[in-house]
MARMIVO-480575 format. One line per 4 residues: their letters; for each residue x, y, z negated of C-alpha. Coordinates in steps of 0.2 Angstrom, whole numbers, plus 2048, in hexadecimal, padded with zeros to 3 digits. Each point is the difference from the previous one (the first is absolute). Last residue first. Example, Ala and Ser with C-alpha at 12.3 -4.5 7.8 and 13.67 -1.06 7.14 Angstrom:
REM residues 2
sa> 844:7FB:7DC ~ 7FA:7EF:7FD;
//
This chain:
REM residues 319
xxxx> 8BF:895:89A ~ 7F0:7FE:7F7 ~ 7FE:812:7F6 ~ 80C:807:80C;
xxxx> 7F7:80C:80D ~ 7F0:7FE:7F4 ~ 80A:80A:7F3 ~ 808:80D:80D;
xxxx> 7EC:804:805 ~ 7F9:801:7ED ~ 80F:80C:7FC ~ 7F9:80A:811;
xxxx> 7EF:7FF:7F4 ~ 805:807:7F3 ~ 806:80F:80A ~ 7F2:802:80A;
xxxx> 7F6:800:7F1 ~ 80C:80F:7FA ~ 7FD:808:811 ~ 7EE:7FD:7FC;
xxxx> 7FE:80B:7EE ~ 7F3:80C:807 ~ 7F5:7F2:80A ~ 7FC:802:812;
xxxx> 80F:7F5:807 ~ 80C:805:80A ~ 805:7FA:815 ~ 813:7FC:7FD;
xxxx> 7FA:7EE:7F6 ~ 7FD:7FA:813 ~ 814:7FF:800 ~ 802:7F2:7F1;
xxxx> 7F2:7F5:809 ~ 80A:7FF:80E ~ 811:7FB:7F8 ~ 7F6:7F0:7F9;
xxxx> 7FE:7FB:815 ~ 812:802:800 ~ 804:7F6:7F3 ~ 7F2:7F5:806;
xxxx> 809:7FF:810 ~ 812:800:7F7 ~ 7F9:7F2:7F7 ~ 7FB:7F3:80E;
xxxx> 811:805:809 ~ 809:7FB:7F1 ~ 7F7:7EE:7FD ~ 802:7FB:813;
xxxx> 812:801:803 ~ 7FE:7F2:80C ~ 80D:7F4:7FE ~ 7FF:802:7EE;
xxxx> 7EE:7FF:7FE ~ 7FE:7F0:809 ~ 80E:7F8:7F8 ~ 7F9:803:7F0;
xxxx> 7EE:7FA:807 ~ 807:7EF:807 ~ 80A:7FC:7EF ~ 7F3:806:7F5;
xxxx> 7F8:7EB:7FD ~ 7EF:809:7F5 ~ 7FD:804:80D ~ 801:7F8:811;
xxxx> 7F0:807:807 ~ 808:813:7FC ~ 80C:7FA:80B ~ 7F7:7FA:80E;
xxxx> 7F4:810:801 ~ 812:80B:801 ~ 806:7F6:80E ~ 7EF:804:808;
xxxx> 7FF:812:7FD ~ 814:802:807 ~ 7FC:7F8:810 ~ 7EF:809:802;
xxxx> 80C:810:7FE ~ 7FF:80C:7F3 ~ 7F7:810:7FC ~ 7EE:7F9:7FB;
xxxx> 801:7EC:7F9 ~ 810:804:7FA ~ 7FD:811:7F7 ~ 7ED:7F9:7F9;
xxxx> 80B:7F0:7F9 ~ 80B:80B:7F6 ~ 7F2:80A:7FA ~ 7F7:7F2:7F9;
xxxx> 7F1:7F9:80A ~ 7FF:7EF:7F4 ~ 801:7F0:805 ~ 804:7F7:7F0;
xxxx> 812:7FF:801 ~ 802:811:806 ~ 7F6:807:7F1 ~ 80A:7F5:7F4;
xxxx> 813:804:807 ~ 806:805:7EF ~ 7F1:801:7F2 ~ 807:7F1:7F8;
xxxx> 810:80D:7FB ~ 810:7F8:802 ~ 806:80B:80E ~ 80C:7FF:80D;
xxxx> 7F8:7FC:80E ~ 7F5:812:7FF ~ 7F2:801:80B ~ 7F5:805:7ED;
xxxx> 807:813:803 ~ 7FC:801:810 ~ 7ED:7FD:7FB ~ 801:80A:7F1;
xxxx> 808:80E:80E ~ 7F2:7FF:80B ~ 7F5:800:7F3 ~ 805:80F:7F7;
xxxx> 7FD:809:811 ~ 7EF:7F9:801 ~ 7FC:808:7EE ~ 806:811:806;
xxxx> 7F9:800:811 ~ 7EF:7FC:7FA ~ 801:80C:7F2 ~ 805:80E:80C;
xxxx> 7F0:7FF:80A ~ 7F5:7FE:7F3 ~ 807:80C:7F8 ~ 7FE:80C:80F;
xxxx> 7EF:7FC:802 ~ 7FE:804:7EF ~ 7F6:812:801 ~ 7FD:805:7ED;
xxxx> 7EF:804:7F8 ~ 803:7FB:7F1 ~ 811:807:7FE ~ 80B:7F9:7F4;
xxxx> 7F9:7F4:7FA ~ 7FB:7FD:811 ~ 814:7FF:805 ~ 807:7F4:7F5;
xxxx> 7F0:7F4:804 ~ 806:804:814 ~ 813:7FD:7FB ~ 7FD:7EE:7F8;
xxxx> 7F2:7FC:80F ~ 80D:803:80E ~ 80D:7F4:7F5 ~ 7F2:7F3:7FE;
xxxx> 7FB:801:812 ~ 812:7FD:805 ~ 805:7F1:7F8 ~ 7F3:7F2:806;
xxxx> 7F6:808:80E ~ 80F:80B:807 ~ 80C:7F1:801 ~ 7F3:7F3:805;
xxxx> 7FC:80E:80E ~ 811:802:806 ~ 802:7ED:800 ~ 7F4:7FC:80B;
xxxx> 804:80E:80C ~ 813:7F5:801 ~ 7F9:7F0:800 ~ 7F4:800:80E;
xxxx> 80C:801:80F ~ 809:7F0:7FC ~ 7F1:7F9:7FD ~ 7F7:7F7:7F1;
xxxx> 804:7ED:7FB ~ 813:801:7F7 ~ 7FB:812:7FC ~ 7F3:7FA:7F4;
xxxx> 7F1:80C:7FD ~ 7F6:7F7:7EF ~ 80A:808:7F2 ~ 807:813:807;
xxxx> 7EF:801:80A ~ 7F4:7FB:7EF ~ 80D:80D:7F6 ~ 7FC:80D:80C;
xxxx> 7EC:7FE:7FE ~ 806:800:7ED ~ 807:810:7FF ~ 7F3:809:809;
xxxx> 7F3:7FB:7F5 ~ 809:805:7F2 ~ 802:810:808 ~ 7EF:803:804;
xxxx> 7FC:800:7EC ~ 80E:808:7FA ~ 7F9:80E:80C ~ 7EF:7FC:7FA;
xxxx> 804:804:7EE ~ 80B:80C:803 ~ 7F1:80A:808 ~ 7F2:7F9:7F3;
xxxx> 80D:806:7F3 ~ 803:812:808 ~ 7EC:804:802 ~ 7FC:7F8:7EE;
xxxx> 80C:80E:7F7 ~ 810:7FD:7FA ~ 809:7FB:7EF ~ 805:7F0:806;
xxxx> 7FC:7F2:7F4 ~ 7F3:7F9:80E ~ 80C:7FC:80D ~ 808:7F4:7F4;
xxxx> 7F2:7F3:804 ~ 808:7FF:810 ~ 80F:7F7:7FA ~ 7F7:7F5:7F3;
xxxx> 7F7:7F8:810 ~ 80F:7FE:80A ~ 80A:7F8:7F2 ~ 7F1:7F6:7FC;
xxxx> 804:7F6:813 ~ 811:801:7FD ~ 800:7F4:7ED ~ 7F3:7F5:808;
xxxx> 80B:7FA:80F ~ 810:7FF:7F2 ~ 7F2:7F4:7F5 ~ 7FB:7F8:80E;
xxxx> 811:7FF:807 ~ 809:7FA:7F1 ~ 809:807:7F2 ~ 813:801:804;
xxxx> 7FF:7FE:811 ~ 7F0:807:805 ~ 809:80F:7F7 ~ 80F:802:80A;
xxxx> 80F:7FC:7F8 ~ 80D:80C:7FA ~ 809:80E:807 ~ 7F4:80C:809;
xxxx> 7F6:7F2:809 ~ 807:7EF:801 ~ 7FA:7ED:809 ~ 7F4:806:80A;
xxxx> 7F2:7F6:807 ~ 7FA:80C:80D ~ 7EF:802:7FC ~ 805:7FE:7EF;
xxxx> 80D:80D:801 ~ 7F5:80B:808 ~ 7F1:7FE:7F4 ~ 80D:804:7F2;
xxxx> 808:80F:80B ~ 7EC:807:803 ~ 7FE:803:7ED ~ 811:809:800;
xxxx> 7FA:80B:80B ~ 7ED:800:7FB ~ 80A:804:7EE ~ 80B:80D:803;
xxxx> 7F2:80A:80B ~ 7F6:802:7F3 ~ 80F:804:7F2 ~ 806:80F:80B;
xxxx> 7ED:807:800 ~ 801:7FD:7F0 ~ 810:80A:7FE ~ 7FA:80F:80A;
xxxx> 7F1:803:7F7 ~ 80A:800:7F1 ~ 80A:80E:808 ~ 7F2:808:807;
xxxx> 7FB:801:7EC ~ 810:804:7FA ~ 801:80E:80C ~ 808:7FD:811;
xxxx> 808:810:80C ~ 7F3:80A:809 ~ 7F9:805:811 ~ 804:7ED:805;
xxxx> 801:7F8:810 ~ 810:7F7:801 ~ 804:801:7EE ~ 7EE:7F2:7FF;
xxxx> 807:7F5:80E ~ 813:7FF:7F8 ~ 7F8:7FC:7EF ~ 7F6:7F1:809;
xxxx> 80F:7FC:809 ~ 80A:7FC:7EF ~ 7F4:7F4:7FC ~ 801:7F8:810;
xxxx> 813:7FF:800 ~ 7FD:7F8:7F0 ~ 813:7F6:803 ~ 7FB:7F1:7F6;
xxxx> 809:7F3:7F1 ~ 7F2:7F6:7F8 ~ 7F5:807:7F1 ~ 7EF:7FF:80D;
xxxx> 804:7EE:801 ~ 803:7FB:7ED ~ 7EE:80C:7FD ~ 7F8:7F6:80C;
xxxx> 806:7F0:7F8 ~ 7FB:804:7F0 ~ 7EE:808:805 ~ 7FB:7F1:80A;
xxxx> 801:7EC:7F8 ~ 80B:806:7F0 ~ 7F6:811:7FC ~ 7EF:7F9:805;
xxxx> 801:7F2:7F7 ~ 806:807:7F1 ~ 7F3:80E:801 ~ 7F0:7F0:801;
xxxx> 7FC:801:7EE ~ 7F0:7F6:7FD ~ 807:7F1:808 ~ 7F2:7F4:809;
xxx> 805:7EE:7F9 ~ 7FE:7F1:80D ~ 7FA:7F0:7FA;
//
């Protein structure tokens, strides 16, 4: 005979607060944290008061935790080994409780949009921006999952790519400097974010991708997404600037893993790695020239500012 507890906290602290808690305590970069901060000194009249600045940190928070939130899905979905120095968490408890774990970290994020000290017009409008993005986010994640470049076209990769790239790290960038922005301003244009955020968060891409084409490397994370068919960067630049020669020799390679003899003599004889990078080096340049056109807010050349830093720390985040 079964016995009902009448205290059920333990439970849920061991089974889903503890190991959220462990998660979220894991090393990170918060490059969407600071963004939010960026977006709002890109079009403020006025610098932060303790209560913008709050406003601020929840908003921060939020996005922390349907990011990380997505990184346990990801890591199941993927079957990852790491993430951010230890074991993932479908791993260490399991992937119904890891599964579970993610899916309340979404919920619990957007409760946090109703501490913010705002009126019912700028909530409803975060809220349906977070909304969309999370949308977003996983219609890229279903093309960076299902879509195998061992079984689509030569052709297709490359534009498959760029939108996995914009769906799964761009939008949330794009929706970190537009929640920055409305707090803000209310009433702010964000094409321009929306814009920038795409480029921002497809950049990091590109060089995570790079980054994770390294031989060397004793991380499980090396040569994952090539292994499992994924559009990486590396495989876009083949399939789009080099020859069919090239494209296929590659294709035979990556089919050879986790044996790295074919691949590394592919990449030596062919130079392949530093011609990827200086395109999305030069791509990242790009994004640093259409900051000359300013921003509306008083205190946007410091935003600027911050976010240049943000620039130089995506160029080598992953190298």
């Amino acid at each position: 005979m079964s016995v009902v507890p009448t205290n059920i906290d333990p439970f849920i602290t061991k089974f889903l607060i503890g190991p959220v808690e462990e998660f979220l305590s894991r090393p990170k970069k918060d490059l969407r944290s600071e963004l939010v901060g960026i977006g709002y000194m890109l079009y403020a009249s006025q610098k932060p008061d303790p209560q913008v600045k709050e406003d601020l940190s929840i908003l921060s928070s939020m996005l922390e935790w349907i990011h990380d939130g997505s990184l346990i899905v990801d890591d199941i979905q993927d079957d990852s080994i790491q993430r951010r120095g230890n074991d993932c968490l479908h791993r260490l408890y399991g992937v119904p409780c890891a599964l579970n774990a993610a899916n309340w970290m979404y919920f619990e994020a957007l409760k946090k949009l109703n501490q913010l000290s705002l009126d019912e017009f700028q909530k409803i409008k975060m809220y349906e921006l977070t909304l969309e993005m999370m949308s977003l986010a996983h219609q890229g994640q279903a093309i960076d999952l299902m879509v195998s470049t061992h079984e689509v076209s030569r052709e297709e990769i490359y534009s498959l790519g760029i939108k996995s790239h914009d769906l799964k790290s761009g939008v949330i960038f794009a929706l970190a400097l537009k929640l920055g922005a409305l707090l803000a301003d209310p009433y702010a244009n964000l094409e321009r974010l929306s814009d920038l955020g795409l480029k921002l968060g497809a950049s990091l891409q590109r060089f995570d991708d790079l980054g994770n084409l390294n031989l060397d490397s004793n991380s499980p994370k090396s040569l994952e997404d090539l292994r499992l068919g994924r559009p990486t960067w590396p495989m876009m630049y083949v399939a789009r600037f080099r020859t069919e020669d090239d494209y296929v020799c590659f294709q035979m390679a990556i089919r050879e893993l986790p044996d790295q003899q074919k691949l590394e003599n592919f990449l030596i004889e062919t130079n392949i790695w530093a011609e990827a990078f200086a395109m999305a080096r030069s791509l990242h340049q790009n994004i640093d020239i259409s900051l000359q056109e300013p921003f509306p807010g008083t205190f946007q050349l410091e935003g600027v500012d911050l976010l240049k830093q943000i620039l130089k720390k995506v160029l080598h985040a992953y190298i």
